[in-house]
LOKE-36099 format. One line per 8 residues: their letters; for each residue z, y, x of N, C-alpha, C. Coordinates in Angstrom, 1 decimal, always signed. Layout:
<recs>
A> Z,Y,X,Z,Y,X,Z,Y,X; ...
</recs>
This chain:
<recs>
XXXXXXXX> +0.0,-1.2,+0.8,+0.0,+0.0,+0.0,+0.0,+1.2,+0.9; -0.8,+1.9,+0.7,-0.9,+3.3,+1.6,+0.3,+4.6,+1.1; +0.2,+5.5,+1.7,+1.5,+6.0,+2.1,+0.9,+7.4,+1.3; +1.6,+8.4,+0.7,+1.7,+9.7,+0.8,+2.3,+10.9,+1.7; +1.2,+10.9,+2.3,+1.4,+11.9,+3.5,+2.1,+13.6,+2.6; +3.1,+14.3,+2.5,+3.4,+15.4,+2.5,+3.0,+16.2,+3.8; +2.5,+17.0,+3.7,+2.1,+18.2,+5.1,+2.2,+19.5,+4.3; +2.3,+20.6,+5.4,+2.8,+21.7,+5.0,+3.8,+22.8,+6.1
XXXXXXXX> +3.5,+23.7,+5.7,+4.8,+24.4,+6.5,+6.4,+24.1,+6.2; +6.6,+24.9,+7.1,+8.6,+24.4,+6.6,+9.2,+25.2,+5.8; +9.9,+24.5,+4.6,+10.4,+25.4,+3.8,+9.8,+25.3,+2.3; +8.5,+24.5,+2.7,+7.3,+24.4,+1.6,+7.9,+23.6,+0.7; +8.8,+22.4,+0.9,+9.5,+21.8,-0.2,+8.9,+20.4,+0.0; +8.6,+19.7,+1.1,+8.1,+18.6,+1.8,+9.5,+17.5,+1.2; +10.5,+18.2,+1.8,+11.8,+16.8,+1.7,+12.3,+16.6,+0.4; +12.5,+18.1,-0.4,+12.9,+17.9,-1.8,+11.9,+17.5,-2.4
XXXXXXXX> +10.8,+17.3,-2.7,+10.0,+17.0,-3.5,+9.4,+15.8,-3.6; +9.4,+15.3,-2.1,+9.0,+14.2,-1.5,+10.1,+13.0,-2.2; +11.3,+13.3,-2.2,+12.3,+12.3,-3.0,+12.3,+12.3,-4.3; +12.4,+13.5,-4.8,+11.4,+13.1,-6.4,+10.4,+12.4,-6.3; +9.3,+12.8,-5.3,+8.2,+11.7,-5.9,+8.7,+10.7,-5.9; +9.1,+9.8,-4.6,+9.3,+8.6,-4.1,+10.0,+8.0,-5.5; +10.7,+8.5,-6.1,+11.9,+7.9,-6.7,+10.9,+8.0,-8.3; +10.5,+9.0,-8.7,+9.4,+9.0,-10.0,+8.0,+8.0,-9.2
XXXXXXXX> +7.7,+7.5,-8.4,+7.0,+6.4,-8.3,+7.4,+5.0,-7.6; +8.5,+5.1,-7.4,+9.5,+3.9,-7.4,+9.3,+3.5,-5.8; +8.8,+4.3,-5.1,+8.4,+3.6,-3.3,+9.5,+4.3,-2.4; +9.6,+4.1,-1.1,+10.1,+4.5,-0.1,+10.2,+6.1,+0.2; +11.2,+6.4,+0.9,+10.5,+8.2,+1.0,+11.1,+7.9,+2.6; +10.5,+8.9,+3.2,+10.5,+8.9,+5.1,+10.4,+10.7,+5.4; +11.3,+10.9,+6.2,+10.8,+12.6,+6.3,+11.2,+12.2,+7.7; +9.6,+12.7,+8.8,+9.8,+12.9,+9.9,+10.4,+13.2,+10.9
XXXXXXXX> +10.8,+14.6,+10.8,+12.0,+15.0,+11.4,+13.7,+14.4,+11.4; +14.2,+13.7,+10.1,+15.2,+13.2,+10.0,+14.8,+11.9,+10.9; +14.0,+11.1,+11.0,+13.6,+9.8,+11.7,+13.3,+10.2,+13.1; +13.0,+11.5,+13.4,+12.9,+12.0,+14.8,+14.5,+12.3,+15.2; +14.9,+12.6,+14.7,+16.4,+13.0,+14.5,+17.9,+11.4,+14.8; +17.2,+10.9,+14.2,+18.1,+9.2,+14.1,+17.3,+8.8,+15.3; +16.5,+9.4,+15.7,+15.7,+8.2,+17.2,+16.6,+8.8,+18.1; +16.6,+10.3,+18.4,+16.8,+10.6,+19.4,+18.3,+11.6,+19.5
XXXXXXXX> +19.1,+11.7,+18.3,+20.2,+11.9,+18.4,+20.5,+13.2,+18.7; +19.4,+14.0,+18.0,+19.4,+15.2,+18.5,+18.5,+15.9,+17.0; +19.5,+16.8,+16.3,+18.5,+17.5,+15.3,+17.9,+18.3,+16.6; +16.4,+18.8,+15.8,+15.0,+19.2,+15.6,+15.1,+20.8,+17.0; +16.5,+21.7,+16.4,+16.4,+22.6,+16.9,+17.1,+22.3,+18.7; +18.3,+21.3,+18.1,+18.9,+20.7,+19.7,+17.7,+20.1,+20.5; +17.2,+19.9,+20.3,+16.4,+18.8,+20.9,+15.1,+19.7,+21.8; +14.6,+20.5,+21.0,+13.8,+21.7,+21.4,+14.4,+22.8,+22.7
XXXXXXXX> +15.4,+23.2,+22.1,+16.1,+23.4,+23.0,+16.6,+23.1,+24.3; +16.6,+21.7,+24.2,+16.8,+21.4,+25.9,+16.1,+20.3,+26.3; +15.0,+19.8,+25.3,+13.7,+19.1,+26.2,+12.5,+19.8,+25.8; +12.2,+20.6,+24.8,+11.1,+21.6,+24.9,+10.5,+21.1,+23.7; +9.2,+21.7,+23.2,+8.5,+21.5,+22.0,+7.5,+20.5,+21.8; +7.0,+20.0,+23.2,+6.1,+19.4,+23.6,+6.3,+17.8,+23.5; +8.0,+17.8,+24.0,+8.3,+16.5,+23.8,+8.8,+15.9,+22.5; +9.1,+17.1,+21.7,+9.7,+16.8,+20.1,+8.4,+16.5,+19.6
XXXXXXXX> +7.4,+16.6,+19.3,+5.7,+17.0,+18.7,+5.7,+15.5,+19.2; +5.8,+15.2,+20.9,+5.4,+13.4,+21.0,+6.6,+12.8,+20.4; +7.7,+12.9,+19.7,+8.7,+12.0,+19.7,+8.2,+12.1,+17.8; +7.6,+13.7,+17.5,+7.6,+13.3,+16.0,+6.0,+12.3,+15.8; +5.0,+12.7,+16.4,+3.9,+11.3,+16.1,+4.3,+10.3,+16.7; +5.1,+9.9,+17.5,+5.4,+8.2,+17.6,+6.3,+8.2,+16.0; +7.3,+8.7,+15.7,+7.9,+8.3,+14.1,+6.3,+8.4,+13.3; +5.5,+9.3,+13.0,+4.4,+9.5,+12.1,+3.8,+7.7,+12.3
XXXXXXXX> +3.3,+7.8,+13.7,+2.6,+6.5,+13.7,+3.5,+5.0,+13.3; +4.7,+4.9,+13.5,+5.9,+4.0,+12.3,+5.8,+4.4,+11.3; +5.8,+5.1,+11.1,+5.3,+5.4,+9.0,+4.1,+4.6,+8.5; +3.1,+5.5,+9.2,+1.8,+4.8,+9.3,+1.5,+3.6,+9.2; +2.2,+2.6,+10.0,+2.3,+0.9,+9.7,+2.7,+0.7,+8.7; +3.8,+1.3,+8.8,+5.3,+0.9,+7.6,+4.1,+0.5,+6.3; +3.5,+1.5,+5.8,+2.9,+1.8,+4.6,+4.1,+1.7,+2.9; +3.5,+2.3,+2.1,+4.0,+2.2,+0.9,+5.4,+3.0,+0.3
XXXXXXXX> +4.8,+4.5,+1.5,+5.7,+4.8,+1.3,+5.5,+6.9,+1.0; +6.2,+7.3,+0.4,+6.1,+9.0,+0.5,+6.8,+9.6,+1.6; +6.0,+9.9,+2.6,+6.6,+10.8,+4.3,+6.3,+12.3,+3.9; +7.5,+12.6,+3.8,+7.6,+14.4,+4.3,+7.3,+14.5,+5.9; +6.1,+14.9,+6.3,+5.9,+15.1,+8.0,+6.4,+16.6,+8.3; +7.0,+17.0,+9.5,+7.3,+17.9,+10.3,+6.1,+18.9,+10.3; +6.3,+19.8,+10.0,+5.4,+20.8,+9.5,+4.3,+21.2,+11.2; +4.9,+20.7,+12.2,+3.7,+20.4,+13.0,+3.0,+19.3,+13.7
XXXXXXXX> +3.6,+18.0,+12.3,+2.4,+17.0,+12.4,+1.3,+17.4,+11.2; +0.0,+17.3,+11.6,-1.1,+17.6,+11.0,-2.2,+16.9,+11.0; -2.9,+16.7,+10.1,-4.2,+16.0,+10.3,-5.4,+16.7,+11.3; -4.9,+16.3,+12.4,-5.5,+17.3,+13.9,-6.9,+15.9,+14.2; -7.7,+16.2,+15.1,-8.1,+15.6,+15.6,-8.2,+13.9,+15.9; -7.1,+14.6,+16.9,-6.5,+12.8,+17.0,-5.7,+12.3,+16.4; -5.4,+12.9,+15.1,-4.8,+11.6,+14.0,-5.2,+11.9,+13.1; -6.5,+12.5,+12.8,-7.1,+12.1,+11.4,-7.5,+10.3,+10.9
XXXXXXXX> -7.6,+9.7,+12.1,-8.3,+8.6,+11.6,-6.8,+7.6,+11.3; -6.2,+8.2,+11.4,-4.5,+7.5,+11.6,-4.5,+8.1,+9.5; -4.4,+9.2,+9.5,-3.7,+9.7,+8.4,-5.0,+9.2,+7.1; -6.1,+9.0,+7.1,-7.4,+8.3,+6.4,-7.3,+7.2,+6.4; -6.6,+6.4,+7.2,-6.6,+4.9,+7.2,-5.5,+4.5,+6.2; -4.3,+5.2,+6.4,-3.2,+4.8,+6.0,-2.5,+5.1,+5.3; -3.2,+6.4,+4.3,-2.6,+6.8,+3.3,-3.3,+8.4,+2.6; -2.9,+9.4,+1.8,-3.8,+10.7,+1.9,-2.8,+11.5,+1.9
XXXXXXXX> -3.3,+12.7,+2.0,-2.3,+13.9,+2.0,-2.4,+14.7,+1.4; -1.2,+15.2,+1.2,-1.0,+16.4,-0.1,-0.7,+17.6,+0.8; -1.0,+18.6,+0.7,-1.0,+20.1,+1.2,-0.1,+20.7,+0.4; +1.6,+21.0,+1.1,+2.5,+21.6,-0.2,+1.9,+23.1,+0.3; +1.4,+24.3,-0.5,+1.3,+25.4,+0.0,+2.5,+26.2,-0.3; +2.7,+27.0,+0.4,+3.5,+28.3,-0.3,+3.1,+29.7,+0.8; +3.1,+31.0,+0.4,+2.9,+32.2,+0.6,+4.2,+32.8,+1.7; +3.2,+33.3,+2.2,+4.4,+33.9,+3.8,+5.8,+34.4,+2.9
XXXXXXXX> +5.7,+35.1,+1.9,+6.7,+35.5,+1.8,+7.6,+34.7,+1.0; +6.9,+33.7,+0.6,+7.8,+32.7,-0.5,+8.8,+31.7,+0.8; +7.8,+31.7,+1.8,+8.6,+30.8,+2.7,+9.7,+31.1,+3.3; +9.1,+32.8,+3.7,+10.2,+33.8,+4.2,+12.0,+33.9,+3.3; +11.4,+33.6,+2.0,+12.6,+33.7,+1.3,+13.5,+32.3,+1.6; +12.7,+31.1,+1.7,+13.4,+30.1,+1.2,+13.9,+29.6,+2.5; +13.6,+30.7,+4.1,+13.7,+29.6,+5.0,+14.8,+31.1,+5.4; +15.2,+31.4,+4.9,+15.8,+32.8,+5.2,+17.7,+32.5,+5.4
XXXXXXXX> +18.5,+31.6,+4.3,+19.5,+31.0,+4.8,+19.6,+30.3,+6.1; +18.5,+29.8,+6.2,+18.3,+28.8,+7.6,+17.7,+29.0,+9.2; +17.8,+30.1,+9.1,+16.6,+30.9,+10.4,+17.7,+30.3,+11.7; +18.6,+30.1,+11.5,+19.2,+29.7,+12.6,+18.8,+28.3,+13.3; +18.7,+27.5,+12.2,+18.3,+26.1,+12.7,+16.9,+26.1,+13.0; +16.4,+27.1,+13.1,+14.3,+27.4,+13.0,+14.1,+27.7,+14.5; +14.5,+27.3,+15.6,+14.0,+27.8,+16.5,+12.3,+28.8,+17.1; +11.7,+27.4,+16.3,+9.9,+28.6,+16.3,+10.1,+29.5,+15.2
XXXXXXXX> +10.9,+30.1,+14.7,+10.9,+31.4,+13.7,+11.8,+32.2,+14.2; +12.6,+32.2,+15.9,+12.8,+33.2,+16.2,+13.8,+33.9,+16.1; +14.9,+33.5,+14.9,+16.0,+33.9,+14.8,+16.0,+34.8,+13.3; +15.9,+36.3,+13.7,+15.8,+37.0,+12.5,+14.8,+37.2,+11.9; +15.0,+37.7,+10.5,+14.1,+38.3,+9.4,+13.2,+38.7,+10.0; +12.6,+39.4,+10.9,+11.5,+40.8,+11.3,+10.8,+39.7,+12.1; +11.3,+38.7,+13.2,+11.0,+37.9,+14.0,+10.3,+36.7,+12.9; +11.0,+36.2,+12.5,+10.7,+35.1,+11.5,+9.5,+35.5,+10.5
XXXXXXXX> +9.3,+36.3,+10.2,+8.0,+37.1,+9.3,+6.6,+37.1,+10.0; +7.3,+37.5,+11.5,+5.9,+37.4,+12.4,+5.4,+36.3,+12.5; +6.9,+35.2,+13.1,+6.3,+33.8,+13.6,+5.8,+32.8,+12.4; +6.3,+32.7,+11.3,+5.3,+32.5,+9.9,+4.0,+32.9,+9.9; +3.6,+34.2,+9.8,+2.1,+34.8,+9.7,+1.3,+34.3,+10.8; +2.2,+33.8,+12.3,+1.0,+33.4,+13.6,+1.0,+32.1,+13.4; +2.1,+31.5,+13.0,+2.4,+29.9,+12.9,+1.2,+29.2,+12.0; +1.4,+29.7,+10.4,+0.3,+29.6,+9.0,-1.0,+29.7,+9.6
XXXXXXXX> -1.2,+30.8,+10.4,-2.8,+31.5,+11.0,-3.4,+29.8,+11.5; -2.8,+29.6,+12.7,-3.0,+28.1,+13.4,-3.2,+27.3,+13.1; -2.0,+26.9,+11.7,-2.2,+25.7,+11.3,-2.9,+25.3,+9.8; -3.2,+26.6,+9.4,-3.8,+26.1,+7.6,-5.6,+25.8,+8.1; -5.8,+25.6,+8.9,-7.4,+25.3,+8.7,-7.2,+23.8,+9.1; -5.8,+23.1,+9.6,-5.4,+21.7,+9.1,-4.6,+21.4,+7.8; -4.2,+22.0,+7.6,-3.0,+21.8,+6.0,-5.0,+21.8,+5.3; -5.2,+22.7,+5.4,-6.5,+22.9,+4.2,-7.6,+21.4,+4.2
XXXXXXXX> -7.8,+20.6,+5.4,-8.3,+19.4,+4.9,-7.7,+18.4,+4.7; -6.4,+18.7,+3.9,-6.0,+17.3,+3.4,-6.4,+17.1,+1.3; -6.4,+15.8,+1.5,-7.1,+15.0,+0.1,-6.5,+16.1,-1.1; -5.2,+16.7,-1.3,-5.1,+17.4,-2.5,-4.0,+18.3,-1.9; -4.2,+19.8,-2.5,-3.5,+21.1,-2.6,-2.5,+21.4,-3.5; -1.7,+21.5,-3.1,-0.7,+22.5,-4.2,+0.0,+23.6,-4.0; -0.1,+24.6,-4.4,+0.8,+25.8,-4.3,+2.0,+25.3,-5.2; +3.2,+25.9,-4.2,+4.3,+24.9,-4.6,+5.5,+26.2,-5.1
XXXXXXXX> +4.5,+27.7,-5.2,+5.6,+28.8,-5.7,+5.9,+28.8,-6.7; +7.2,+29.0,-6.4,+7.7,+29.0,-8.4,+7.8,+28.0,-8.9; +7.7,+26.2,-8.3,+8.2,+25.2,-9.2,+9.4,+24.7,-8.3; +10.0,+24.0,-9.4,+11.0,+23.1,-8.4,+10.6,+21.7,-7.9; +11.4,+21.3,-7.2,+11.2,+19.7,-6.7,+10.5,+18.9,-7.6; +11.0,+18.8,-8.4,+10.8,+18.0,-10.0,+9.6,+18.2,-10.6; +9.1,+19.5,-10.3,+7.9,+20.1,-11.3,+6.7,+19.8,-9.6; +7.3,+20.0,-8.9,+6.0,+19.8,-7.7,+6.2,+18.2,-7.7
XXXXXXXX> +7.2,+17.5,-7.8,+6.7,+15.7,-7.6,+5.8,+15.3,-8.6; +5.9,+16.3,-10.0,+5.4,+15.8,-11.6,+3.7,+16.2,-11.0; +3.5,+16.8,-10.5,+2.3,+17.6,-10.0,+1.9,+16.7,-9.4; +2.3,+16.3,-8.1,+1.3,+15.5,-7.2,+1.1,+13.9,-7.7; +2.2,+13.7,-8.4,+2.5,+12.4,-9.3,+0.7,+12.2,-10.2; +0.8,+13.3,-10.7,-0.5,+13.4,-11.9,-1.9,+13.8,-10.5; -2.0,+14.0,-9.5,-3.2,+14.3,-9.1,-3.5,+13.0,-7.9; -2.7,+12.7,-7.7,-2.8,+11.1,-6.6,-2.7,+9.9,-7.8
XXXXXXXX> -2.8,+10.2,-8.8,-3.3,+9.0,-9.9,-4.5,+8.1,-9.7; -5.4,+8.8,-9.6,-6.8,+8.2,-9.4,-6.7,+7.4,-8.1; -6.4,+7.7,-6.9,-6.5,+7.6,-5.5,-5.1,+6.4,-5.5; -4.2,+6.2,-6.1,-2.7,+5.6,-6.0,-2.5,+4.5,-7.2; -3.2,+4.0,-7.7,-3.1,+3.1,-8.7,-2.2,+4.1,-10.2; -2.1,+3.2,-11.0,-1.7,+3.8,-12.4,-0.7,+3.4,-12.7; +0.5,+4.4,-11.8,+1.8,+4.0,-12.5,+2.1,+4.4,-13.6; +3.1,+4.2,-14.5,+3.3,+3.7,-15.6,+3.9,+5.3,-15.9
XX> +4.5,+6.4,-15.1,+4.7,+7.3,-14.9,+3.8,+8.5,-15.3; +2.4,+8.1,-14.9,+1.3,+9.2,-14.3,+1.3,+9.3,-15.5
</recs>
């Protein structure tokens, strides 16, 4: 059974929504970072911190590519695993992806309690606005070829799982839910 890939920026609502799905379609849920997190015993921002960004990015696609086997399951990925190059044929083989969208400033709000644990956002408000607008710039021409989109402003968990639940119908067999 192939997997639902979540991609997106952070903050976009990858982990909350991703467990509604999982749980409104009865499968596994996997969020990257937490499994990068349990490997190496070090949240996201520690870990960045004193082995750098380069090595967190290889420790999160080795978890991506265990997902990827695993199958059958809903993965919230780390908002800088992406269907790049060299793992498009990984993320096409083994499941599709959903693009959670949200707007600089929507993210800005929701990632606004948490700027401390954001190391690529730089700390404050004024910094974190920038590093959103350069971060988004880079990476939405990957968020943008995944199998289905959702702007995820303005709903909750529940109302974005009910969403992707009803547009991965065709592509995900006919649960009894859709």
């Amino acid at each position: 059974m192939k997997n639902i890939y979540l991609i997106g920026f952070m903050g976009s609502g990858k982990t909350t929504a991703g467990r509604a799905l999982a749980k409104r379609l009865g499968l596994r849920f996997a969020d990257t970072d937490l499994l990068a997190q349990k490997l190496t015993g070090f949240s996201a921002a520690d870990f960045i911190r004193k082995r750098g960004l380069k090595a967190w990015r290889k420790t999160e696609r080795s978890v991506f590519k265990a997902a990827a086997r695993a199958g059958g399951s809903v993965v919230a990925l780390g908002g800088g695993i992406m269907p790049t190059k060299a793992l498009s044929p990984l993320f096409r083989k083994s499941g599709i992806t959903v693009y959670l969208k949200c707007g600089e400033a929507g993210l800005l709000k929701r990632l606004a309690k948490d700027l401390a644990r954001r190391p690529l956002l730089g700390g404050g408000p004024g910094k974190a606005k920038l590093a959103i607008a350069r971060l988004l710039k880079k990476r939405s021409p990957y968020y943008e070829k995944a199998d289905f989109k959702l702007d995820t402003q303005g709903l909750t968990p529940a109302q974005t799982a009910a969403k992707i639940a009803k547009m991965v119908r065709g592509c995900y067999g006919n649960h009894p839910d859709q």
